[in-house]
The first five atom37 places (N, CA, C, CB, O) and aatype in JSON, in Angstrom:
{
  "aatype": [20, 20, 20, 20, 20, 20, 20, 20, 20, 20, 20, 20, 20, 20, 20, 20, 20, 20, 20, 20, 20, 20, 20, 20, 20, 20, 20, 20, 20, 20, 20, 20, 20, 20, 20, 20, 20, 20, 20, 20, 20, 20, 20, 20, 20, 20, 20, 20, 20, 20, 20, 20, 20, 20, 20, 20, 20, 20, 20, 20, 20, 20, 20, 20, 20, 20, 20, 20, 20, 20, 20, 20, 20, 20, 20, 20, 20, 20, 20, 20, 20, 20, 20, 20, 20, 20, 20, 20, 20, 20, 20, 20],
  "atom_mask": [
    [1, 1, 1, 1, 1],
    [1, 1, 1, 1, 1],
    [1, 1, 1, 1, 1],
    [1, 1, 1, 1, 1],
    [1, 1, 1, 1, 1],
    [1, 1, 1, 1, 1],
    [1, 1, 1, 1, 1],
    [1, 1, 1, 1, 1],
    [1, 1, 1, 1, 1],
    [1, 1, 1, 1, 1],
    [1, 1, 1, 1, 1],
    [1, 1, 1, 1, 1],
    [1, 1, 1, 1, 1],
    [1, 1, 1, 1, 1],
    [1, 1, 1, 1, 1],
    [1, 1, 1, 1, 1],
    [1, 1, 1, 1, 1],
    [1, 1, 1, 1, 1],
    [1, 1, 1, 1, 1],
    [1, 1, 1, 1, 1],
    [1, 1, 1, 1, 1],
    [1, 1, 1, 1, 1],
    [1, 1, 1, 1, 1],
    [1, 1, 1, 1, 1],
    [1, 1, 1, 1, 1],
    [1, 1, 1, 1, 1],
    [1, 1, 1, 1, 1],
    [1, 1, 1, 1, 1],
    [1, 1, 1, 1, 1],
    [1, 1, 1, 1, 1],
    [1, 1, 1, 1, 1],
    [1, 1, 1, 1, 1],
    [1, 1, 1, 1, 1],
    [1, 1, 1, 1, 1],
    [1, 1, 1, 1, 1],
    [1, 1, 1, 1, 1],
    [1, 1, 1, 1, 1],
    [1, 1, 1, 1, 1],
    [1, 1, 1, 1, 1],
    [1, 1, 1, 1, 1],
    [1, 1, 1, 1, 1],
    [1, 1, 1, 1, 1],
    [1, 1, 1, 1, 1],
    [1, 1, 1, 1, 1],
    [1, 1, 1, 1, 1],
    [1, 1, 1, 1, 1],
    [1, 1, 1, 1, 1],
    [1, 1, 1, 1, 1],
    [1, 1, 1, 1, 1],
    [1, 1, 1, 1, 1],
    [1, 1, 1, 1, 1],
    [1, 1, 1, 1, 1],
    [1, 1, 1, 1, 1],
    [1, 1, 1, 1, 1],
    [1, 1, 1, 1, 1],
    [1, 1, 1, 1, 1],
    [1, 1, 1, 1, 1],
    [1, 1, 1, 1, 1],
    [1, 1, 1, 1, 1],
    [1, 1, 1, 1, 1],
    [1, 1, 1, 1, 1],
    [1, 1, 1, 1, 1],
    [1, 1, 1, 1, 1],
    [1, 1, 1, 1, 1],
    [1, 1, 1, 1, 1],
    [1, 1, 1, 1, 1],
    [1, 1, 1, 1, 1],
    [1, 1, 1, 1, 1],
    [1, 1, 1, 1, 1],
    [1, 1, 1, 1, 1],
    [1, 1, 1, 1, 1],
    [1, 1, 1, 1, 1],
    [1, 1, 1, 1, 1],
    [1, 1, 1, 1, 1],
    [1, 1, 1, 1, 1],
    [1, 1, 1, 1, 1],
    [1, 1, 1, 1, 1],
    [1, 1, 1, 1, 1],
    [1, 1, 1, 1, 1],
    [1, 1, 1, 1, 1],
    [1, 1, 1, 1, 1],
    [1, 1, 1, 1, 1],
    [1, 1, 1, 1, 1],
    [1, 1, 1, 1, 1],
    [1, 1, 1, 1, 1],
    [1, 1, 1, 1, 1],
    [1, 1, 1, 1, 1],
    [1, 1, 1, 1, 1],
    [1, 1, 1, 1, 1],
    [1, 1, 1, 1, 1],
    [1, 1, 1, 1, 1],
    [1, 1, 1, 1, 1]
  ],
  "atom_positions": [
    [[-28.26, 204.35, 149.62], [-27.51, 205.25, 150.46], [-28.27, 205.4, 151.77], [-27.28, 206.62, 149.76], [-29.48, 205.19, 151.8]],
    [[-27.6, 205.77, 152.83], [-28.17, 205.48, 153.99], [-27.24, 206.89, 155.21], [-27.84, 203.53, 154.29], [-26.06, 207.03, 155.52]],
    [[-28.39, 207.59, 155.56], [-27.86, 208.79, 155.89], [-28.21, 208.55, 157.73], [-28.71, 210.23, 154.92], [-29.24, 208.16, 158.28]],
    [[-27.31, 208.84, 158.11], [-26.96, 208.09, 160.03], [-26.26, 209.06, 160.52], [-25.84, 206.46, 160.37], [-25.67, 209.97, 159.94]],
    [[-26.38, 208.79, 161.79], [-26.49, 209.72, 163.02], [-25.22, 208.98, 163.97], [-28.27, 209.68, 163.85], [-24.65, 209.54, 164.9]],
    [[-24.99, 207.83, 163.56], [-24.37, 206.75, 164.12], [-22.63, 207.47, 164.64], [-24.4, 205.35, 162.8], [-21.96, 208.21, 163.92]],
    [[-22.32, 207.1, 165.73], [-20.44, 206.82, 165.54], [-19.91, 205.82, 165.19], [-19.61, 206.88, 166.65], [-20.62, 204.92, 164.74]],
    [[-18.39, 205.63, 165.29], [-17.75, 204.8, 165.22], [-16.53, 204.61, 165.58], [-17.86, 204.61, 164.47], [-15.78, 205.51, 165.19]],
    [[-15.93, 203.6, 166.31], [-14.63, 203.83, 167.25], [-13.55, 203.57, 165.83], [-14.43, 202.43, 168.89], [-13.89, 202.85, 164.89]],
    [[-12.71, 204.04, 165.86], [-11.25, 203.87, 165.29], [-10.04, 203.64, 165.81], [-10.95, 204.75, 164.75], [-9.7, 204.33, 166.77]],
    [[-9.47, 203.0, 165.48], [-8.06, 202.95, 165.82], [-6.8, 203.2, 165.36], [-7.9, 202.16, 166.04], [-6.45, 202.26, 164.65]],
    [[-6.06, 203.96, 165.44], [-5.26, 204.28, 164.53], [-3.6, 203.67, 164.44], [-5.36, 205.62, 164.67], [-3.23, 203.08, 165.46]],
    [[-2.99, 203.74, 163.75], [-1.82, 203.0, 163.98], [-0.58, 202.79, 164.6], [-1.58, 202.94, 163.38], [0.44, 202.12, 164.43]],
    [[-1.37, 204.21, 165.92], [-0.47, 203.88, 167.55], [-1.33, 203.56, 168.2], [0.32, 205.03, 168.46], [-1.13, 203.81, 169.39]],
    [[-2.71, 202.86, 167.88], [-3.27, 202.34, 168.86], [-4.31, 202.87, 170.11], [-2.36, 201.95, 169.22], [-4.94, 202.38, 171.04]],
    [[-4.02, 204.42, 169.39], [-5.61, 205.52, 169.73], [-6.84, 205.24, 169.49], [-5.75, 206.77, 169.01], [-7.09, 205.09, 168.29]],
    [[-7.56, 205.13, 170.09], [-8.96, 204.91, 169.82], [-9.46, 206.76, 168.99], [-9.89, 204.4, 171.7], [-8.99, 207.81, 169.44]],
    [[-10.04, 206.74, 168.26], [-11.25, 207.72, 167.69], [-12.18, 207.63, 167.31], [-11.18, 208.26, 166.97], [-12.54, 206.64, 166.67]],
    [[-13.11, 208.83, 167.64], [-14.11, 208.8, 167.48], [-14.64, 209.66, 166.41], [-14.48, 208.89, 168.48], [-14.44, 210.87, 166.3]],
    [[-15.54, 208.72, 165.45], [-16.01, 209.47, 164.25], [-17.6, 209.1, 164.22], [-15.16, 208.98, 162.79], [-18.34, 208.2, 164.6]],
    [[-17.68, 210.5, 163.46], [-19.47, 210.52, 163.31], [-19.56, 210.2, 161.84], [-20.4, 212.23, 163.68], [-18.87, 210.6, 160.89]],
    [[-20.73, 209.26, 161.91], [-21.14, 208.21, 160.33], [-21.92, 209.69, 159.78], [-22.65, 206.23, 160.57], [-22.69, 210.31, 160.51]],
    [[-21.57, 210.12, 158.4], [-22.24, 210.95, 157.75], [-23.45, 210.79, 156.54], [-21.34, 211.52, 157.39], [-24.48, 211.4, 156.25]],
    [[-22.39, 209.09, 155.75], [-22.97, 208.07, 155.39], [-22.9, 207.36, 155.09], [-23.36, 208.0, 155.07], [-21.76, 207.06, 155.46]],
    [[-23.36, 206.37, 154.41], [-22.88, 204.59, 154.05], [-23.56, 204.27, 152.24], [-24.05, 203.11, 155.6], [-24.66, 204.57, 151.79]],
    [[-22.91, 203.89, 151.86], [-24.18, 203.24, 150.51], [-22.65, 202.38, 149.99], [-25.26, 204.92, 148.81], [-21.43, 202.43, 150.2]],
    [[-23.54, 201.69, 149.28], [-23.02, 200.55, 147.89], [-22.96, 200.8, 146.74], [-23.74, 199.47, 147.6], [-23.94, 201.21, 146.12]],
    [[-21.69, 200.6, 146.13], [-21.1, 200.51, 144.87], [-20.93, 199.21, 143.87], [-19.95, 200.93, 145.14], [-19.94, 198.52, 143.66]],
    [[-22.49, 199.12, 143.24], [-22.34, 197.74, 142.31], [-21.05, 197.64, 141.32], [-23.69, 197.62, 141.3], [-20.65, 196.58, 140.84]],
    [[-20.46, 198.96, 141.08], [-19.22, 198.84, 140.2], [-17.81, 198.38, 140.62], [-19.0, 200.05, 139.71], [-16.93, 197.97, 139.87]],
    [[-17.76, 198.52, 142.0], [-17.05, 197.98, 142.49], [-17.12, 197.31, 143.94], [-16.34, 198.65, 142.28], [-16.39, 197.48, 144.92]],
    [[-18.18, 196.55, 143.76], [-18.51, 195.3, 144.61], [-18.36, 195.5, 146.26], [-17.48, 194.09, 144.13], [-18.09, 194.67, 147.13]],
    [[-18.61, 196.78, 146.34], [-17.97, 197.11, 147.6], [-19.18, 197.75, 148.63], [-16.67, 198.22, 147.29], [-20.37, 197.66, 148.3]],
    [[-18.84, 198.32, 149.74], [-19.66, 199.4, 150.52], [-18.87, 200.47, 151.09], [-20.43, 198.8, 151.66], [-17.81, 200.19, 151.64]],
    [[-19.26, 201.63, 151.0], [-18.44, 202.31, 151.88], [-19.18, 203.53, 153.07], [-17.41, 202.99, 150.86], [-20.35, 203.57, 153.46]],
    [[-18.29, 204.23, 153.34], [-18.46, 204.91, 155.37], [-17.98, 206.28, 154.5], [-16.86, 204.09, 157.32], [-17.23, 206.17, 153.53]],
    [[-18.32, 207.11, 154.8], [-17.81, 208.79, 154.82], [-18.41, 209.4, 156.6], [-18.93, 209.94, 153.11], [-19.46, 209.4, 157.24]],
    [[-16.87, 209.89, 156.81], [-17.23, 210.05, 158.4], [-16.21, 211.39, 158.57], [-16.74, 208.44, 159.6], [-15.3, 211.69, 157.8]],
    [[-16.56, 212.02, 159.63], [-15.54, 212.89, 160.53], [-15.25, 212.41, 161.73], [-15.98, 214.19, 160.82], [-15.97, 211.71, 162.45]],
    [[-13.77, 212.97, 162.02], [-13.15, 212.86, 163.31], [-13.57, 213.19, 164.39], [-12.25, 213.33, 163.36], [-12.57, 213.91, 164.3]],
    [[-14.15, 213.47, 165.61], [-15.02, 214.24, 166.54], [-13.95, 215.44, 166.83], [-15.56, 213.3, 168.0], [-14.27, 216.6, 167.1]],
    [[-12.54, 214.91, 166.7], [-11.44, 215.75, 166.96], [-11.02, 216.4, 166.02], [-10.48, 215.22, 167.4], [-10.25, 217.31, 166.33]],
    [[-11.26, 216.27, 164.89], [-10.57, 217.0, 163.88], [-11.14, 218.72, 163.71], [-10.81, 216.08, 162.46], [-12.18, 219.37, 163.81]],
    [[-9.85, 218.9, 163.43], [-9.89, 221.21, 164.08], [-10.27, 220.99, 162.67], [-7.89, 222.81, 164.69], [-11.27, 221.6, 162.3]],
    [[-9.47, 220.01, 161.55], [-10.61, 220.65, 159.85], [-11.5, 220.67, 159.29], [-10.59, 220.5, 158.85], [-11.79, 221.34, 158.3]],
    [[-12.24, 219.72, 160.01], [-13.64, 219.15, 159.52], [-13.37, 218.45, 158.07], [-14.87, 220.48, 159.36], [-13.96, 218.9, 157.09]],
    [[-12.75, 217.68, 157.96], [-12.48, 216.95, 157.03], [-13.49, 215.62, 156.89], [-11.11, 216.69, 157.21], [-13.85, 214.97, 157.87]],
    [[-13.75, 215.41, 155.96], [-14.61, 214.15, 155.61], [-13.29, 213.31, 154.85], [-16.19, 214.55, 154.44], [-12.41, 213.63, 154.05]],
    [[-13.77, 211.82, 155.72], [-12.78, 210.88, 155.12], [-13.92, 209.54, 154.95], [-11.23, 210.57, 156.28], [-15.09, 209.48, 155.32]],
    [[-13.15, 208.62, 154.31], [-14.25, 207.8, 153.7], [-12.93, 206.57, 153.73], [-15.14, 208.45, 151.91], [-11.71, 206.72, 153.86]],
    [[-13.96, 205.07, 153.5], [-13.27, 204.03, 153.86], [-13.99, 203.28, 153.14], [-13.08, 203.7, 155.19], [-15.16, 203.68, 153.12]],
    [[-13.77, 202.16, 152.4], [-14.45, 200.67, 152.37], [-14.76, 200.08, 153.2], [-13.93, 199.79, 151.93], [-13.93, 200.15, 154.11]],
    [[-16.16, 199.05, 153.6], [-16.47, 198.06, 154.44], [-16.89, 196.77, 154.1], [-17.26, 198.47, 155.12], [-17.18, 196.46, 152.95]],
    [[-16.94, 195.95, 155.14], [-17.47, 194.59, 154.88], [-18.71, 194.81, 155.71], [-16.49, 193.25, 155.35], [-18.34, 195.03, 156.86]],
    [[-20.24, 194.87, 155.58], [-21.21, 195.31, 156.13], [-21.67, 193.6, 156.52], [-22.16, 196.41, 155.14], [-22.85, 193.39, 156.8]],
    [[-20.97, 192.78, 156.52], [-21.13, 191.3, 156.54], [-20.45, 191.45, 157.87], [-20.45, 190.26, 155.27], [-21.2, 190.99, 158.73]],
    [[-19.28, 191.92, 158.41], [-18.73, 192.47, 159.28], [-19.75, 192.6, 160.5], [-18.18, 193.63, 158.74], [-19.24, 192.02, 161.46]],
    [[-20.56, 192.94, 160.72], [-20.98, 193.4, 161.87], [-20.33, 194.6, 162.46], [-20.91, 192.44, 162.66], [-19.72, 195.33, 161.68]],
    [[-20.38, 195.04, 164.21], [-19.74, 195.96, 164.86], [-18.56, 196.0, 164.96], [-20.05, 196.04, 165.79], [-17.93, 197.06, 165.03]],
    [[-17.94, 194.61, 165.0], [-16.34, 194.64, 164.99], [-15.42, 194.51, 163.41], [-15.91, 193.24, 165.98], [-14.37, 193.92, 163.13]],
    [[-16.12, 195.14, 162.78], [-15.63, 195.3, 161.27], [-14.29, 195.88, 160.86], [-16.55, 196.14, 160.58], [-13.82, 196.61, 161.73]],
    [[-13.95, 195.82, 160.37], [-12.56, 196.43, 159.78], [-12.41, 197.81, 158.86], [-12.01, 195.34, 158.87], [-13.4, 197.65, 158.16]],
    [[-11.87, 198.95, 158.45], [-12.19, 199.33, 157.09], [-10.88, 199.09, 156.02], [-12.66, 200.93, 157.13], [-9.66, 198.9, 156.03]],
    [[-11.76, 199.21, 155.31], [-10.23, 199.0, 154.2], [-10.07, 200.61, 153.73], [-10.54, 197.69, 152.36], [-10.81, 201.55, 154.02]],
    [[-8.9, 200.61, 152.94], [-8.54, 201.62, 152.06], [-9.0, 201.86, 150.38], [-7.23, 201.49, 152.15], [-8.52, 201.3, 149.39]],
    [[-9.82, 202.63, 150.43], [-9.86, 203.08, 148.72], [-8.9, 203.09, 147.75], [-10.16, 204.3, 148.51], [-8.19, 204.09, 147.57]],
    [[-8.81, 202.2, 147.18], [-7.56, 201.75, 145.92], [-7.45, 202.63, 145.16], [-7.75, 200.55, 144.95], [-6.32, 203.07, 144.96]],
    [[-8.49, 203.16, 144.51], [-7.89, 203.27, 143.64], [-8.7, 205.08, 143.39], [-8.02, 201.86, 142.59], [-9.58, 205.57, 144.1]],
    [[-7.96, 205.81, 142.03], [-9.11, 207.04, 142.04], [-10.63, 207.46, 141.36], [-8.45, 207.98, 141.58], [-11.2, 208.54, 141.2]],
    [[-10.99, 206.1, 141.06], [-11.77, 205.79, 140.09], [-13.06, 205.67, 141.54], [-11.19, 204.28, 138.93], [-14.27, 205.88, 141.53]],
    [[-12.02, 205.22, 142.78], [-13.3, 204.72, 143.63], [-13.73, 206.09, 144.19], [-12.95, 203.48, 144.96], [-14.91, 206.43, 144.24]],
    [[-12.43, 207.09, 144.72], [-12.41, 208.67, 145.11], [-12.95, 209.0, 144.73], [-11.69, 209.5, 145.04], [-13.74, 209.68, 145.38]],
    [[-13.15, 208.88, 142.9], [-14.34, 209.81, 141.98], [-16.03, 209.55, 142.55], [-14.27, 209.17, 140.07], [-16.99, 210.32, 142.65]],
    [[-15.84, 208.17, 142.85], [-17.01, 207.74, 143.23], [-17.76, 208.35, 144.26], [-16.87, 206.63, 143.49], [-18.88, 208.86, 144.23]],
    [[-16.66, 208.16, 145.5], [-17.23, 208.73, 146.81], [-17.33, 210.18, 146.56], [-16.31, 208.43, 148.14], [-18.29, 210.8, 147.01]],
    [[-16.57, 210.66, 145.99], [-16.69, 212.02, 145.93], [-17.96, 212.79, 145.3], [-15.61, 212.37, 145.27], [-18.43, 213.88, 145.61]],
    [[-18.46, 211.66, 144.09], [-19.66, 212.85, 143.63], [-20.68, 212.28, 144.45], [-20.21, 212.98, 141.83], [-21.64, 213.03, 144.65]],
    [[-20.74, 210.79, 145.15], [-22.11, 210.49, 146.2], [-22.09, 211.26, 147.42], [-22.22, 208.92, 146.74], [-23.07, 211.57, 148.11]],
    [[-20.47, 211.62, 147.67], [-20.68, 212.6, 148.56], [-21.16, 214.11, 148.76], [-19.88, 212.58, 148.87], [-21.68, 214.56, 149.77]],
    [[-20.81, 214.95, 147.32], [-21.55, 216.12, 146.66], [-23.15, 215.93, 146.69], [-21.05, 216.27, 145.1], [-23.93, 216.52, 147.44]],
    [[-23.38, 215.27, 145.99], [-25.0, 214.25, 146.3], [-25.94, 214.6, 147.16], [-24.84, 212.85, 146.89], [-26.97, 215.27, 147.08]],
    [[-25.28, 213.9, 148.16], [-25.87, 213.81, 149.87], [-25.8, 215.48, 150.3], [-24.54, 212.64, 151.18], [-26.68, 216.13, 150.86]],
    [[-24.85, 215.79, 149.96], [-24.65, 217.27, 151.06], [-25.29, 218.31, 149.94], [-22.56, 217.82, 151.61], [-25.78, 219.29, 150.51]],
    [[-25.4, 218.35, 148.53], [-26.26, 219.04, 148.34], [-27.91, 218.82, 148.45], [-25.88, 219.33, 147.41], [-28.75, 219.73, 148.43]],
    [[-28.16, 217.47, 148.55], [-29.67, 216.88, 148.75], [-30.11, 217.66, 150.48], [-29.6, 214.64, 148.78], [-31.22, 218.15, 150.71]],
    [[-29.15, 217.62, 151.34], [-29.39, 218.03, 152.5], [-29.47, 219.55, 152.84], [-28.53, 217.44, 153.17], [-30.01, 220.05, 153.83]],
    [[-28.76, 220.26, 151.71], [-28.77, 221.88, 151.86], [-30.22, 221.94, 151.27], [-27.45, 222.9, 150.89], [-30.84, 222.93, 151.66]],
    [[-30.87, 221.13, 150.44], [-31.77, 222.0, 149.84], [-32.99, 221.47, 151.0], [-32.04, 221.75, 147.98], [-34.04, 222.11, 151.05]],
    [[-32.8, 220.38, 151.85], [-33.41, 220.27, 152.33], [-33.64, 221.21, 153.54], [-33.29, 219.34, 152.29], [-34.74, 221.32, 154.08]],
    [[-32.67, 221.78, 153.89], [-32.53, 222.62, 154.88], [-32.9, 223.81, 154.27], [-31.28, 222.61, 155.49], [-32.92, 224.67, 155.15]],
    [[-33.21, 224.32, 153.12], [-33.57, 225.31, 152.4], [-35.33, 225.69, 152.68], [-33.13, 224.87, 150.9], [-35.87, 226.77, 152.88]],
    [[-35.9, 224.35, 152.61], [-36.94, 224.38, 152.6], [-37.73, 224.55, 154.05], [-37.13, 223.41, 151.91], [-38.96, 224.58, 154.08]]
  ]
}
């Protein structure tokens, strides 16, 4: 897992560019994959959204969509993970 400071441009499917902040990245040997958990710079909810990548990709990479809910379960408790590893760090 890999915790970044990074953005990333988006595009959406009228062709808006957005801008999201990388929260974090890691790999899933169970399902052969990598993935991104990011926010919108614009978003009023502060919503965390998450994507598949090809980290073979480089800068002009693509993301895919999470299939399935088995992968959601996934991101979801690495994402609990991270943000409680970081409260306690901020605790200290």
């Amino acid at each position: 897992m890999t915790d970044l400071q990074d953005t990333i441009i988006l595009t959406d499917e009228l062709g808006n560019e957005l801008t999201a902040r990388i929260i974090l990245t890691f790999e899933s040997e169970e399902f052969n994959k990598s993935y991104v958990v990011y926010k919108l710079d614009d978003d009023d909810n502060d919503e965390f959204h998450a994507a598949s990548f090809d980290p073979e990709d480089g800068d002009e990479g693509s993301l895919g969509q999470i299939e399935t809910d088995a992968e959601w379960d996934l991101v979801e408790e690495v994402l609990e993970n991270f943000l409680d590893e970081a409260e306690e760090k901020e605790e200290k």
